[in-house]
C-alpha positions in Angstrom: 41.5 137.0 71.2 39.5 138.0 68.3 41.4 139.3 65.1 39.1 142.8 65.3 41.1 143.4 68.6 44.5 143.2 67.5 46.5 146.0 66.2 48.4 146.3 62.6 51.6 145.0 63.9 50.2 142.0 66.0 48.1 141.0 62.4 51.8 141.4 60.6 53.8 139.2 63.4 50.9 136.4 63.7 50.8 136.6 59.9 54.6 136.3 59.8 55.4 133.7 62.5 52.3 131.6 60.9 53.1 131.7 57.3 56.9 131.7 57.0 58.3 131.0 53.5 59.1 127.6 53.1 62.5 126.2 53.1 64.0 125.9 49.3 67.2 124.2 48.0 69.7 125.6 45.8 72.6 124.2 44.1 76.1 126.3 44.0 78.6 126.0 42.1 81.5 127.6 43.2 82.8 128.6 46.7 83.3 132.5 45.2 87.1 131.8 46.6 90.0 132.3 44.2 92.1 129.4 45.3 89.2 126.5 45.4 86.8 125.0 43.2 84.0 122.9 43.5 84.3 119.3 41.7 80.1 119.3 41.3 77.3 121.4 42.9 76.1 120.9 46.1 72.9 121.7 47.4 72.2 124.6 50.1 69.2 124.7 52.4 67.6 128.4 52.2 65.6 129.2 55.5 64.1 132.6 56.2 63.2 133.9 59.4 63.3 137.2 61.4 64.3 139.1 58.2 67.8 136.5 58.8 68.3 134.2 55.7 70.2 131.2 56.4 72.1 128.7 54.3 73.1 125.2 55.4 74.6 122.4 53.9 73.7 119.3 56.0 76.8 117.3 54.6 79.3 119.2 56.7 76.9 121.0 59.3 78.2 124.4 58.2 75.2 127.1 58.1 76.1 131.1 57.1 73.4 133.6 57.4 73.0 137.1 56.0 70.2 139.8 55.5 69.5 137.6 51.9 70.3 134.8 49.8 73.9 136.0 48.4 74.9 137.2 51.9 74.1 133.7 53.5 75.7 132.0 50.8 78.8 133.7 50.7 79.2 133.3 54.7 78.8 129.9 54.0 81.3 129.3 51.5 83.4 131.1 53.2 83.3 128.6 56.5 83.2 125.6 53.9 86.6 126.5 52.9 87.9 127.9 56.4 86.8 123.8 57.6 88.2 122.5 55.4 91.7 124.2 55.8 91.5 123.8 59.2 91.1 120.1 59.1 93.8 120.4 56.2 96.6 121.1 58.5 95.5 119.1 61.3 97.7 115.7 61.8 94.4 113.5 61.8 92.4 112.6 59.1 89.0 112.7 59.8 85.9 111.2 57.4 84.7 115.0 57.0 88.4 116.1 55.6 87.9 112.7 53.5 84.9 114.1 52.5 85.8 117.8 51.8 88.7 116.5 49.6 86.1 115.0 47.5 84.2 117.8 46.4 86.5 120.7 47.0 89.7 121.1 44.4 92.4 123.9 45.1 93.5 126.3 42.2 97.3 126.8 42.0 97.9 130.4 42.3 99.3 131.9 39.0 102.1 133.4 41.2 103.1 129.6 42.4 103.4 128.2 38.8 105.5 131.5 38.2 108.0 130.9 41.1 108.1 126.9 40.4 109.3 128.2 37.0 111.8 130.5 37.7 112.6 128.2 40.4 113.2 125.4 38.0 115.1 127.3 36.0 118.0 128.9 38.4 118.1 125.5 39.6 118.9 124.0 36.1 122.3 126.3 36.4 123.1 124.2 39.4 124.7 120.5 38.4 124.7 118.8 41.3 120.8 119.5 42.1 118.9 116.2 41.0 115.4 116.6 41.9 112.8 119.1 43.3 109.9 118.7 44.7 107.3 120.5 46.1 104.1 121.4 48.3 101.9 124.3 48.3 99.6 124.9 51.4 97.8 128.8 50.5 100.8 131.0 51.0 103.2 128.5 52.2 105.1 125.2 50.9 107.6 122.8 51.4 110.2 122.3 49.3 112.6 119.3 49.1 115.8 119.0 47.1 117.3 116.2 46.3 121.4 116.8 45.7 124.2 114.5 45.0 126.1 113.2 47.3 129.3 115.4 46.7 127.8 118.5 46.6 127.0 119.0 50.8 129.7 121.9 50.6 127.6 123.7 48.2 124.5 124.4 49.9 125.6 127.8 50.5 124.6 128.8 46.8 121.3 126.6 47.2 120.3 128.7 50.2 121.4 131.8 48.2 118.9 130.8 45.6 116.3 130.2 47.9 117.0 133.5 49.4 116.7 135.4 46.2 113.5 133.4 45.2 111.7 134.0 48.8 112.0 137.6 48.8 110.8 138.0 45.4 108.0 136.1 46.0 106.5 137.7 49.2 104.1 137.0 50.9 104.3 133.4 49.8 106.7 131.5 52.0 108.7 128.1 51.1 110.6 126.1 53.7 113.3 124.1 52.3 115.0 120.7 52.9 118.1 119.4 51.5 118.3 115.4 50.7 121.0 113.5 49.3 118.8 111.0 47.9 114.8 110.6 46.7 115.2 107.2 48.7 112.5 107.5 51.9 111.0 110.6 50.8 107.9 111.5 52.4 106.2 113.1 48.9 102.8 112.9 49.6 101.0 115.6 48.7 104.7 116.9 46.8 104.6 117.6 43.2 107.9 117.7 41.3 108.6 120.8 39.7 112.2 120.3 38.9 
């Protein structure tokens, strides 16, 4: 078919299917998400086509698209992070989590380091509280408190505590444990706050 035959939009299509742009690389450096960070940039494949821009990063097999760069990007930070919670809380560890864990660092909310204060403090009025630890997971954690031995009848004013600092505090959530000793403490991933 001769090119004097073909109408305006045939040209533009034949044109656009023949001479799309070439595939670029950029490097981000941040995951535009307030509670992770990224340890170094990482490059993104750019890919146009159809008016659909599309961002991959081969590493983790994660694409986002969006009608331009920014868009694409941002979906794909987005499933970078949502990937890498998900394998988070799942019981096996997989070499992608391994790898995610290298490159991605979580940001302790402001509001946590407030409430591990305060937290800290109401339980430094408490004498027979020894040790606390804890973990945060986004809007949850885990908390574990370590109280003497003597001191089992006075949980009541522990869970009081706990109480007062959980509704303050919403919509972050902490689970807490009692233990009468640090001994066989599972603490990874626990940071002692008290």
């Amino acid at each position: 078919m001769a090119l004097e035959n073909l109408t305006s939009s045939q040209v533009k299509e034949i044109i656009r299917s023949e001479f799309r742009q070439l595939p670029e690389t950029h490097w981000i450096q941040n995951l535009r998400h307030s509670s992770y960070y990224l340890r170094q940039p990482i490059p993104i494949l750019i890919e146009r086509a159809d008016g659909t821009v599309t961002a991959t990063y081969d590493d983790v097999e994660l694409y986002g698209t969006g009608d331009n760069v920014k868009a694409a990007m941002s979906d794909l930070c987005a499933k970078i992070v949502a990937r890498y919670e998900e394998l988070r809380k799942s019981a096996a560890k997989s070499q992608e989590h391994t790898f995610l864990k290298q490159i991605l660092e979580e940001i302790e909310s402001p509001v946590w380091q407030e409430l591990k204060q305060l937290y800290g403090g109401k339980l430094e009025e408490v004498p027979y509280v020894q040790e606390g630890y804890i973990k945060i997971n986004g809007k949850d954690a885990d908390v574990i408190i370590v109280i003497s031995e003597y001191s089992v009848d006075r949980i009541k004013q522990l869970a009081g505590i706990d109480l007062e600092i959980n509704l303050k505090f919403r919509p972050l959530y902490f689970h807490v444990e009692y233990k009468r000793s640090e001994k066989n403490l599972e603490l990874d991933g626990f940071d002692r706050f008290y």
